[in-house]
C-alpha positions in Angstrom: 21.5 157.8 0.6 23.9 154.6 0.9 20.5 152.2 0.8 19.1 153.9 -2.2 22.0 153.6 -4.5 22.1 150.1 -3.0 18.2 149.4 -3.6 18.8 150.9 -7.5 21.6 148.6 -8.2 19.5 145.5 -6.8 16.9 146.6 -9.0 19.4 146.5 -11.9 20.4 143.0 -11.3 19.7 139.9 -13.4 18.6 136.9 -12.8 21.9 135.3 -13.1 21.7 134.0 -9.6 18.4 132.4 -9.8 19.2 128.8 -8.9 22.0 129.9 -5.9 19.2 131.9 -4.3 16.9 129.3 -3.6 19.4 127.6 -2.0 20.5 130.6 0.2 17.1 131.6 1.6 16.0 129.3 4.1 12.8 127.3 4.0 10.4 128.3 7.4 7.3 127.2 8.7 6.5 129.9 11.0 5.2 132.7 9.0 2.5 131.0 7.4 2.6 127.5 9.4 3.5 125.5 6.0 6.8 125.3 4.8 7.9 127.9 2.5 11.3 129.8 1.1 11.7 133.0 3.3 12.8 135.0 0.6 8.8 135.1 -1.0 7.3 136.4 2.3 6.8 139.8 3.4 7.9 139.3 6.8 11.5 140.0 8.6 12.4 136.1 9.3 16.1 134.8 10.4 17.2 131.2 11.4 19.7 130.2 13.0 21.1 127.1 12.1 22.6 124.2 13.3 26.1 125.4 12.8 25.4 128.6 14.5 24.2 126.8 17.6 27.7 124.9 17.5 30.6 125.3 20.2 28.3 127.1 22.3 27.6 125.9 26.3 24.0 124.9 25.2 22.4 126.2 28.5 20.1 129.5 27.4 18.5 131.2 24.3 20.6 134.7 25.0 23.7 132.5 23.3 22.3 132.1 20.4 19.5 134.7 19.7 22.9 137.8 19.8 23.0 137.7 16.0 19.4 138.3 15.1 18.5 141.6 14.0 16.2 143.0 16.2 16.1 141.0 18.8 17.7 141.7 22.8 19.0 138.7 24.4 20.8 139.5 27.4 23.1 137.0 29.4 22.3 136.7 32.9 25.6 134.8 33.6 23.0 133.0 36.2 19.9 130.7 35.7 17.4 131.7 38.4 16.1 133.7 36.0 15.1 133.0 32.4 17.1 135.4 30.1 16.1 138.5 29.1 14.7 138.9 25.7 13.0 141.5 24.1 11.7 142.0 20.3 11.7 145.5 19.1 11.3 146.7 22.3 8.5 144.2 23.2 9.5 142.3 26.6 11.7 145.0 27.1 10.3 145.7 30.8 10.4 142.0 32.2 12.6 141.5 34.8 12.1 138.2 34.9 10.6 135.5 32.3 10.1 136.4 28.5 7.3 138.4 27.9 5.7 140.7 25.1 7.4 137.3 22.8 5.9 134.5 22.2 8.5 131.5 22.9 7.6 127.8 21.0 9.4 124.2 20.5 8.3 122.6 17.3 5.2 125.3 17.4 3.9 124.1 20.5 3.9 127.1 22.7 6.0 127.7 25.8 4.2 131.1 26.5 1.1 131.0 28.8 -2.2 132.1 28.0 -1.2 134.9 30.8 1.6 135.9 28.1 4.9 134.8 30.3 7.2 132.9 28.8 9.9 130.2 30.1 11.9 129.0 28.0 14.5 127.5 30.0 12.8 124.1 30.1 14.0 123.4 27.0 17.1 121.4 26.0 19.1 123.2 23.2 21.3 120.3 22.7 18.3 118.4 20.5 17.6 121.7 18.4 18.7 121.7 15.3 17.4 125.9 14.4 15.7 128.7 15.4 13.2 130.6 13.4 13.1 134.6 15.0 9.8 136.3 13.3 9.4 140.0 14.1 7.2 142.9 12.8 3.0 142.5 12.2 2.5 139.3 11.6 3.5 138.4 14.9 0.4 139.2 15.9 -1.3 136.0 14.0 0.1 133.8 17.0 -2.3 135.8 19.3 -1.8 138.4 22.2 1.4 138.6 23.7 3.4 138.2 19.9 5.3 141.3 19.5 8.0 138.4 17.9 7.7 135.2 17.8 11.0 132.5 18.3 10.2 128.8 17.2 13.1 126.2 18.0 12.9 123.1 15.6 13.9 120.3 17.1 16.1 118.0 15.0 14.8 115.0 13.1 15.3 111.4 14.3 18.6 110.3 12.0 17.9 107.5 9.1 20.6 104.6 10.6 21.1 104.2 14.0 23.4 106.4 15.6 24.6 107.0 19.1 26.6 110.1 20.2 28.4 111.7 23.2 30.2 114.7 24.6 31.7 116.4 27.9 32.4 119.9 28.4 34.7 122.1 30.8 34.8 125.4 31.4 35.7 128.5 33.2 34.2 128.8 37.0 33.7 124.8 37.5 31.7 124.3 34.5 31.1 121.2 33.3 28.2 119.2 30.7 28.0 115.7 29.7 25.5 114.9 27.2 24.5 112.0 25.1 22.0 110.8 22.9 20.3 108.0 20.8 18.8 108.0 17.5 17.5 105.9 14.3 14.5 103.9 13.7 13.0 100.5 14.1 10.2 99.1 12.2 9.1 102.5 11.0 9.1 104.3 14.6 11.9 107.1 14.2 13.5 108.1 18.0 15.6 110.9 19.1 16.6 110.7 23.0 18.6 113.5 24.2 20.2 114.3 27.6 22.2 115.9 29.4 23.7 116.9 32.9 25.0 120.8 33.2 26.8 122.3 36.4 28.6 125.4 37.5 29.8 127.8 40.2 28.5 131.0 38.3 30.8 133.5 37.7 29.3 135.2 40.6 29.1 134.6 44.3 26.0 132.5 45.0 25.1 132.2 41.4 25.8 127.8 41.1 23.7 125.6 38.7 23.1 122.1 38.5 20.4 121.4 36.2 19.6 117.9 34.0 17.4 117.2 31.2 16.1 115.1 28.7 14.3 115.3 25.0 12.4 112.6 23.8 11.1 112.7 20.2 9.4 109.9 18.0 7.9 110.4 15.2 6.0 107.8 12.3 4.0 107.2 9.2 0.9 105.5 9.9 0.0 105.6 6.5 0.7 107.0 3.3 -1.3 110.3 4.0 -0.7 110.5 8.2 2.3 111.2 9.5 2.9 110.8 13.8 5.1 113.2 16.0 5.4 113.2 19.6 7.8 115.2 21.3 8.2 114.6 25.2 10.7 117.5 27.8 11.9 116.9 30.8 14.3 118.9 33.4 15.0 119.7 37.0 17.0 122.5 37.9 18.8 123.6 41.3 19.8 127.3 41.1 21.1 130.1 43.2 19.6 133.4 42.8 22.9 136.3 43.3 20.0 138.7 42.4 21.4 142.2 41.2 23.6 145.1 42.5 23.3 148.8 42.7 25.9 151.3 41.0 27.7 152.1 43.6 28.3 147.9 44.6 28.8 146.9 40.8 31.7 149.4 40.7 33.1 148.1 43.7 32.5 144.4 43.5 31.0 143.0 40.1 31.6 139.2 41.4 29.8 140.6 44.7 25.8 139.7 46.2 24.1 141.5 48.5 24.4 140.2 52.6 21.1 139.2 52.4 21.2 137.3 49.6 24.0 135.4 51.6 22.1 135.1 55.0 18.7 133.8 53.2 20.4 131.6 50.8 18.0 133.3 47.5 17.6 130.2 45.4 15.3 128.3 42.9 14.3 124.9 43.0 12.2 124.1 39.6 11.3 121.1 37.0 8.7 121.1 34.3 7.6 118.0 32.4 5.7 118.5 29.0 4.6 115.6 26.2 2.8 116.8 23.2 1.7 115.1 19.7 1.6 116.7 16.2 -0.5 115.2 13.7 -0.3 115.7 10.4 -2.8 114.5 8.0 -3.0 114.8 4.1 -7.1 114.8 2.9 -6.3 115.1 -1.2 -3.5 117.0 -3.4 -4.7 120.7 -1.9 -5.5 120.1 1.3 -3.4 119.1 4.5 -5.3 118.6 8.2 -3.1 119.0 11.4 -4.0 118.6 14.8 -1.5 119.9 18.0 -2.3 118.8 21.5 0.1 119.7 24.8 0.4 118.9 28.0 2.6 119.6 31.3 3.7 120.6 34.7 5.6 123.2 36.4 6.4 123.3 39.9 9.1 126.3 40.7 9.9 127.4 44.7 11.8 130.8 44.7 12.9 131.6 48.1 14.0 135.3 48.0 14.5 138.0 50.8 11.7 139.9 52.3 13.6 143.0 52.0 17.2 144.0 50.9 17.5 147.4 53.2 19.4 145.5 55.7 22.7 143.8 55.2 21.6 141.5 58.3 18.7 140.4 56.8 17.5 136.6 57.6 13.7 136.9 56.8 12.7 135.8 53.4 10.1 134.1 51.8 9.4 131.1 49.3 7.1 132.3 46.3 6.0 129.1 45.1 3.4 127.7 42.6 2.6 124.3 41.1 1.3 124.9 37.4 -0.8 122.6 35.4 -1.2 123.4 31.0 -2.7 122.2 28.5 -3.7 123.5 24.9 -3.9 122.7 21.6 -4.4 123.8 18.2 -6.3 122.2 15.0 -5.5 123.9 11.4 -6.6 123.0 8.0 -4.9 124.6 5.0 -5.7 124.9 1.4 -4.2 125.4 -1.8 -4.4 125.6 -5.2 -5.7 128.5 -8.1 -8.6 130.5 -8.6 -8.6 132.3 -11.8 -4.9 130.9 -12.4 -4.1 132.9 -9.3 -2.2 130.2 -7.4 -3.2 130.6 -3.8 -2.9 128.9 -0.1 -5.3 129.5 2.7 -5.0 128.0 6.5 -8.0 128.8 9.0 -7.8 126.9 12.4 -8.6 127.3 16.0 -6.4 127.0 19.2 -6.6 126.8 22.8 -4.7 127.5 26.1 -5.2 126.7 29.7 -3.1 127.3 32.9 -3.7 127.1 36.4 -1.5 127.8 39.6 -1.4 127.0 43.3 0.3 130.3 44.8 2.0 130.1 48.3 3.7 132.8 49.3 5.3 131.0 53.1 7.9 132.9 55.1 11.1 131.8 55.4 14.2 132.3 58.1 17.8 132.1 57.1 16.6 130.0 53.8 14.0 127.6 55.6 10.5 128.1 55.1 9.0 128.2 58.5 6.0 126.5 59.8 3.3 125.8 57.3 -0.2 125.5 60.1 1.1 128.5 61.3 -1.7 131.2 59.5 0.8 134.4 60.1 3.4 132.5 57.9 1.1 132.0 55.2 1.4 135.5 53.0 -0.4 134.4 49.9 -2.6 131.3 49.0 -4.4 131.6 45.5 -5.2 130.1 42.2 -4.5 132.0 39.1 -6.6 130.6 36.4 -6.3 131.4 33.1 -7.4 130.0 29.4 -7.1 131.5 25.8 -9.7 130.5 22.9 -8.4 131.9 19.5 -9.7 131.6 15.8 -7.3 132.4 13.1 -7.0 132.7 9.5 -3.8 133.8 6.9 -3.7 133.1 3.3 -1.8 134.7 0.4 -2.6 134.8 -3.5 -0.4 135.7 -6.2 -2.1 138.9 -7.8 0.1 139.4 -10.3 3.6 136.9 -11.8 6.0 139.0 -9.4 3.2 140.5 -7.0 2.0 138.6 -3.6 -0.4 139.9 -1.6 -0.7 138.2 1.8 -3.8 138.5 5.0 -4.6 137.6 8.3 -6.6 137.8 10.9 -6.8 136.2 14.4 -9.7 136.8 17.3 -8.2 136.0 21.1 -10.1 135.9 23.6 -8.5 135.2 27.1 -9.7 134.8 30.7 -7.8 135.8 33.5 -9.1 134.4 37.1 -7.5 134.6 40.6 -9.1 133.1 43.8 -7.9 134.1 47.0 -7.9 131.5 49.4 -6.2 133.9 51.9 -9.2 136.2 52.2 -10.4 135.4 54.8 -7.5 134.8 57.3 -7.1 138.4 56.9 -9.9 139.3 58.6 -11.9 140.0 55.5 -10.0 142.5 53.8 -8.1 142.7 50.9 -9.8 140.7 49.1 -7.7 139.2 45.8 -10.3 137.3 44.0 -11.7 138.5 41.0 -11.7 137.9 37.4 -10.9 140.1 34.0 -11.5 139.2 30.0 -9.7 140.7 27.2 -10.9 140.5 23.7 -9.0 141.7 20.7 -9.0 140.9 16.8 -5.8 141.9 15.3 -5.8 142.1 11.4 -2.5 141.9 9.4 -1.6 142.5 5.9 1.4 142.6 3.5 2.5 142.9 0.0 5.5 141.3 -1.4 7.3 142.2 -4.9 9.5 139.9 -6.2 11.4 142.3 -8.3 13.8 139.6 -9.8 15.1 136.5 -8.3 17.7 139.1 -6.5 15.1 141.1 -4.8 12.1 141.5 -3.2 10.2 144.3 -1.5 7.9 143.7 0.8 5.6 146.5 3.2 2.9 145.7 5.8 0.6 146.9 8.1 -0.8 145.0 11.5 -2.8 145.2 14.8 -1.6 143.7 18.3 -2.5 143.2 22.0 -0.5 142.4 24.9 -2.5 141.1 28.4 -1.3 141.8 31.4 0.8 138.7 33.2 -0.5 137.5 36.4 2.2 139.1 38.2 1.3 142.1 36.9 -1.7 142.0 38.2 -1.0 140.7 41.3 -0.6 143.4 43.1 -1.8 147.3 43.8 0.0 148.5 46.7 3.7 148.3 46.7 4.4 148.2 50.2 1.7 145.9 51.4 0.4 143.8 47.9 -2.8 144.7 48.6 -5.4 143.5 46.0 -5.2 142.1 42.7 -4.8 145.1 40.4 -7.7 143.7 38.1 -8.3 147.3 36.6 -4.9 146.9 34.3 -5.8 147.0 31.1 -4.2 144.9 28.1 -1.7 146.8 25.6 -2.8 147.8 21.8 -0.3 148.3 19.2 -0.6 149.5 15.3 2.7 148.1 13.9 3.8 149.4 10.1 7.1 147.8 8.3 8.9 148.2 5.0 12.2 146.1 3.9 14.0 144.5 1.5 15.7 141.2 0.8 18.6 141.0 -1.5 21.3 138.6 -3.2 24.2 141.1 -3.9 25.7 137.7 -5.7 26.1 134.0 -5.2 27.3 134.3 -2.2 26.1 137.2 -0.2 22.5 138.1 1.4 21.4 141.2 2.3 18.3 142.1 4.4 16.8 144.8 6.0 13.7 146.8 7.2 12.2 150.0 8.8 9.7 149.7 11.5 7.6 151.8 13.7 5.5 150.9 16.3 2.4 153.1 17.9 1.5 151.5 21.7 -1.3 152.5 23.3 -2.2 151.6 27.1 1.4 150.3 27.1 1.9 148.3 30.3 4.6 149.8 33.0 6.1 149.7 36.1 4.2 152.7 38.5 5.2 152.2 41.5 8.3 149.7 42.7 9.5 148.4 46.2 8.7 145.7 48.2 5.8 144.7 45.4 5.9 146.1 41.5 2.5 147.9 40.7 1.8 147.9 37.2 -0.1 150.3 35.2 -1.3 151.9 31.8 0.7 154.6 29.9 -1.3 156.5 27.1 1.3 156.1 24.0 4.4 155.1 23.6 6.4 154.8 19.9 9.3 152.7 18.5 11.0 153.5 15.1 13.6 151.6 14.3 15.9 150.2 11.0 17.6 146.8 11.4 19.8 145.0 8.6 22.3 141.9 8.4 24.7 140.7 5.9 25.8 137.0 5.1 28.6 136.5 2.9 30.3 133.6 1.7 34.3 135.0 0.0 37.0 133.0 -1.6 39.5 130.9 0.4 36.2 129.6 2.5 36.1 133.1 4.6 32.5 133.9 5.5 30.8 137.4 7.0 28.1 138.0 9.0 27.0 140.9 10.1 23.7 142.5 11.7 22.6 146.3 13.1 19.7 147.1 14.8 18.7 151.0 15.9 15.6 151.4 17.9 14.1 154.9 19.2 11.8 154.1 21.8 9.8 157.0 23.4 7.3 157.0 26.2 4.6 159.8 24.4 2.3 160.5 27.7 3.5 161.3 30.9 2.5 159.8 33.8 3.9 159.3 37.6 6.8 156.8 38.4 7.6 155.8 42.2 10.8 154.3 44.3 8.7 153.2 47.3 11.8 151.7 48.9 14.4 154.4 50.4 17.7 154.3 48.2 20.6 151.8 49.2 24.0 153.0 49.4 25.6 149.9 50.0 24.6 146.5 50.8 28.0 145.1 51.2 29.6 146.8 54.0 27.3 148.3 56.2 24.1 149.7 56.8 22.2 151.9 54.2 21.5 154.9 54.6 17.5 156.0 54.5 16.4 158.4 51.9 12.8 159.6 51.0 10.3 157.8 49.0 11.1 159.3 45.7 8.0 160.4 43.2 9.6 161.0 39.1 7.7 162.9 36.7 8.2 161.0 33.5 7.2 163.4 30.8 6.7 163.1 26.7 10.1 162.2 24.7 11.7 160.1 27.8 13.0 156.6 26.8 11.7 153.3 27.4 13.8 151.7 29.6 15.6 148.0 28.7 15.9 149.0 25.0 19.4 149.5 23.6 19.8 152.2 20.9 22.3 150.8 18.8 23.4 147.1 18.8 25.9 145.3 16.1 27.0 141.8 15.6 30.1 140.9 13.9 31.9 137.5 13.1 34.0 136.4 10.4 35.1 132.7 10.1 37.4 130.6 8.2 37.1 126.8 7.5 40.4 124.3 6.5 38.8 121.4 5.2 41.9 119.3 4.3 42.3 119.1 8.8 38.7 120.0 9.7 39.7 123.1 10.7 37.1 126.3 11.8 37.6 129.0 13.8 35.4 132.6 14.0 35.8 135.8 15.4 33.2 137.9 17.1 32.3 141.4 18.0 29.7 142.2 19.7 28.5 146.2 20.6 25.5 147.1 22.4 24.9 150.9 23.4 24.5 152.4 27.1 20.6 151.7 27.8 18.0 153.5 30.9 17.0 151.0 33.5 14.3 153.0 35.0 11.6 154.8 33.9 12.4 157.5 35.4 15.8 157.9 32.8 17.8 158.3 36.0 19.9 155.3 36.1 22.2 154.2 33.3 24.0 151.1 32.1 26.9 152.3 30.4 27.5 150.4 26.5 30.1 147.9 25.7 32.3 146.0 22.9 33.2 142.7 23.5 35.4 140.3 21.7 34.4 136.0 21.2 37.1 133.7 19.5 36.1 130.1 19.1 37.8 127.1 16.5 37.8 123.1 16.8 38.6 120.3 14.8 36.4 117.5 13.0 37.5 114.1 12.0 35.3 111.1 10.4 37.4 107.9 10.7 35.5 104.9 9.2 32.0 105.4 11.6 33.3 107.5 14.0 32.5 110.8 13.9 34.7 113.1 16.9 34.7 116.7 17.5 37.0 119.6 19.8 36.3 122.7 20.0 37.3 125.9 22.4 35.5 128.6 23.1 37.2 132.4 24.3 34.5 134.7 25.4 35.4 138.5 26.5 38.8 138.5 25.0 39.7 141.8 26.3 38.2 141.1 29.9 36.1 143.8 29.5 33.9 145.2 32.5 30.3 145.3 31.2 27.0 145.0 32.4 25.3 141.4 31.0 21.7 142.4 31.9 19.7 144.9 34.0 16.5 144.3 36.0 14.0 146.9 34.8 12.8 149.1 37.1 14.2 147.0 40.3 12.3 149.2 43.2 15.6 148.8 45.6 17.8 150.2 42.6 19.7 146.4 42.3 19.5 147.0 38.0 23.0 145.6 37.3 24.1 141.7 36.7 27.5 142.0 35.7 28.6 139.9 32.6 31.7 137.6 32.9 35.4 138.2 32.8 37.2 136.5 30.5 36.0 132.7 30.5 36.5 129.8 28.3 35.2 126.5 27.0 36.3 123.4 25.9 34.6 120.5 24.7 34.9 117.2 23.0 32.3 115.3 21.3 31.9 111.7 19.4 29.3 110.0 17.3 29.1 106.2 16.1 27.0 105.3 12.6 26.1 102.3 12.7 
């Protein structure tokens, strides 16, 4: 009732307000690929800006994505993993990697033509926003979109400048960073790096990880403009793994023995270069070609099993990846019948391929390579997308917009197994699947008055099974490649608003619901995850945030989401691993295998009911003075399928404030950082259906920053 009144008093507005709103809404190119005000599409669209992105540690996406409607970005407090992040529920399962989301730099992807997602090669420090898309048009970017997140990378500065910074924290933490920028005879540079270490907050959780951006960009001529954007990191990282209930509540800090005795790490780099180039044929019509290339190598040594506390035999699961894709788009613009419209057709393509080894391990060192017993798996997963797309958008009436998409994906999926026949000729992983999908997407925006617009659309999406998801189809053994796993289909339908309550203060928001079919799902978990296909599943959901800009240079921000998120067929759910009692005093105890029933109207697990954002802020500009307060609240969310384990909800309290001074060309920053005020016990993140019932990575106590940085104009 609250929203209606609300809506009928927006609609009741004038247009006093014109002028401040274009300023408000923020300008985005992901929606439709050109550059255009987000408050004239009919998409739900947040950035988040430079500013946002400031007095933060700079390490993962979970920092800064909190704040974003609809959007789950969980804090490992570790980086073996890649954090958690889900979009309306998409992604929701992963329990390690990003996927159901598609994950880009300067619209280059970082997700695979599998659909996995790593976005920890990226260096955050040479970002300058993020752009968080959500709802159907998503699924323009191809399969695997339930959201998209773009992070824009900043632009080369106009005079040279040179700038650096150090950073301390809480549990050894330390970052130095520097970087380069200007321009000389018309080539524009940005060189960005930086060196990051910690102990973890947890046992066996230390980082050290460097890396580098490299960004040029030029004009070759009037009508061609040149941007090449080049990553770089390596990354050392101990793996603490997770904890089962009854260990959390004993010892959050705590790691299971074996994790100890097998010394669970990651050893990882990735190298990518790719160009952008932008060409402009006549007044209405604009050419762009996208190429990418790079490397991944990533050794995970892990234990074979966790049902022992003495446990020295692991393994390294290790692959060498080589991509490469790209993407050529034309767009068009102009009127036909003086109905102003813009139209963008273009094709991409995606290619992976990785050398599997799976090598056995004792007490952390891998043992002897000619030895065929220690070999467990030697493969190639192959895999390539080819995708046709097209979007456009024509004004129908002065204040009515009516935007269209479509996108055709086709991808491959290959795995040859090299191990076949040291097996004696059985279990045979080679084989090969195809998915094909055309997902259609449409939307209608009203622009009511410059104050509001209403927007409602409808779309079509797919989701492809990862190759780890196919990997497998035994969970005790591995067995085969489980090549009969089918991709997921979603309908998608969304309705929302965006409003300027005055000058000063946005307001969006927007229903949702999502129908799944074939949704992909954990069936059976233990020593290997089987995946599997689930006839329906739904998601309904409202999410809304608030930015306001008071008197006496006080701002507000504030954002809700609500999700339901139902399984809607039953099907079978198995713990093939005997529960764990304790892994850090003695010996388990053995239980039965344990077969769930998981019926009609049980939740999807990783999805969080109810989560709120809070901060309020206040600047001092006579001493370059800022300082905010945050709240965040995230409700108790299932683990497992099953809707037998629990991770109980939490509030948690963020203060952070620094100073700024310009003297002459110097330009010097200090800021501190508070995070869990209250020292709060919570649980940061949860691994999904973990078959040995290790869901819980407990978030930090109370922890702090501090950092300094300086900049020199020249």
């Amino acid at each position: 009732m609250k929203i209606r009144f609300l809506i009928l008093s927006l609609f009741a507005s004038t247009c006093a307000y014109a002028d401040d709103i274009k300023q408000l809404a923020p300008t985005v190119v992901t929606a439709t690929r050109v550059e255009t005000n987000s408050f004239d599409l009919p998409v739900s669209i947040d950035v988040v800006e430079q500013k946002d992105l400031e007095g933060q540690l700079g390490m993962t996406l979970s920092e800064s994505l909190i704040r974003v409607p609809g959007i789950t970005a969980q804090n490992r407090n570790q980086m073996a993993q890649d954090p958690q992040i889900s979009s309306r529920g998409f992604g929701a399962r992963s329990a390690f990697g990003v996927r159901g989301v598609r994950v880009l730099v300067d619209s280059i992807p970082l997700t695979m033509p599998d659909g996995i997602g790593q976005p920890g090669s990226v260096d955050l420090d040479s970002m300058k926003s993020i752009e968080v898309m959500r709802g159907p048009f998503s699924s323009l970017y191809g399969s695997s979109s339930g959201g998209i997140i773009n992070m824009i990378s900043k632009d080369p500065s106009k005079s040279p400048e040179i700038s650096g910074g150090i950073l301390f924290g809480s549990f050894n933490t330390r970052k130095e960073s520097m970087s380069t920028s200007g321009s000389v005879q018309g080539v524009n540079y940005l060189i960005d790096a930086s060196n990051f270490s910690t102990d973890g907050y947890r046992n066996h959780s230390s980082t050290d990880k460097n890396q580098a951006t490299i960004k040029i960009s030029t004009k070759i001529n009037e009508a061609t403009n040149l941007t090449i954007l080049n990553n770089w990191f390596d990354q050392r990282s101990q793996d603490p793994a997770g904890l089962n209930a009854a260990d959390y509540a004993s010892d959050r800090k705590a790691v299971a023995k074996s994790i100890d005795t097998t010394n669970a790490r990651v050893i990882r780099n990735n190298i990518q270069s790719g160009f952008n180039l932008e060409h402009k044929l006549n007044e209405n019509n604009n050419f762009n070609v996208m190429f990418y290339v790079g490397h991944r190598y990533n050794s995970q040594f892990l234990p074979t099993t966790l049902n022992k506390i003495t446990e020295t035999t692991g393994k390294d699961s290790l692959y060498q990846r080589s991509y490469w894709g790209n993407d050529l788009r034309w767009t068009n613009n102009g009127s036909f019948f003086d109905k102003k419209y813009s139209f963008t057709t273009g094709v991409a393509f995606g290619s992976m391929s990785d050398a599997r080894l799976e090598i056995s391990a004792t007490n952390g060192t891998i043992n002897d390579r000619n030895t065929a017993s220690n070999i467990k798996r030697n493969e190639a997963n192959i895999g390539y997308n080819f995708d046709q797309y097209l979007q456009g958008q024509i004004a129908l009436m002065e204040k009515l917009d009516f935007h269209a998409g479509m996108r055709h994906s086709l991808v491959n999926l290959r795995v040859d197994d090299y191990l076949y026949t040291t097996r004696g000729g059985t279990g045979d992983s080679s084989g090969a699947v195809s998915y094909e999908k055309t997902t259609p997407v449409i939307g209608l925006v009203w622009k009511q008055n410059p104050s509001l617009s209403i927007y409602a659309n409808y779309g079509v999406g797919f989701e492809t099974p990862t190759f780890i998801e196919l990997a497998y189809d035994n969970a005790s053994t591995g067995g085969s490649s489980n090549l009969a796993l089918k991709p997921s289909e979603s309908e998608n339908f969304e309705l929302g608003f965006k409003s300027f309550i005055n000058a000063n203060t946005k307001f969006n928001a927007a229903i949702y619901k999502i129908n799944a079919y074939q949704e992909i799902v954990a069936a059976t978990t233990g020593t290997y995850s089987v995946y599997t296909n689930v006839g329906k599943t739904n998601r309904q959901g409202f999410e809304a945030s608030i930015d306001s800009t008071l008197d006496h240079n006080i701002g507000l921000y504030g954002s809700y989401n609500y999700i339901d998120a139902e399984f809607k067929s039953a099907f079978d759910y198995q713990d093939s691993l005997p529960t764990i009692n304790s892994q850090l005093s003695a010996d388990p105890v053995t239980n039965p295998v344990t077969t769930y029933h998981v019926t009609s109207g049980m939740k999807i697990p990783g999805v969080y009911k109810q989560q709120i954002y809070g901060e309020i802020s206040w600047k001092y500009p006579e001493l370059g003075f800022k300082t905010a307060f945050e709240a965040r609240h995230n409700d108790s969310l299932f683990v497992n399928n099953a809707n037998t384990a629990k991770a109980p909800g939490y509030t948690i309290f963020n203060l952070r404030a620094g100073f700024e001074q310009n003297v002459q060309k110097w330009k010097v920053s200090e800021f501190v950082r508070i995070e869990n005020l209250t020292d709060r016990n919570y649980v940061g993140s949860n691994r999904i259906n973990d078959g040995k019932l290790f869901f819980y990575e407990a978030g930090a106590e109370r922890n702090y920053l501090l950092g300094v940085n300086a900049s020199y104009h020249f």
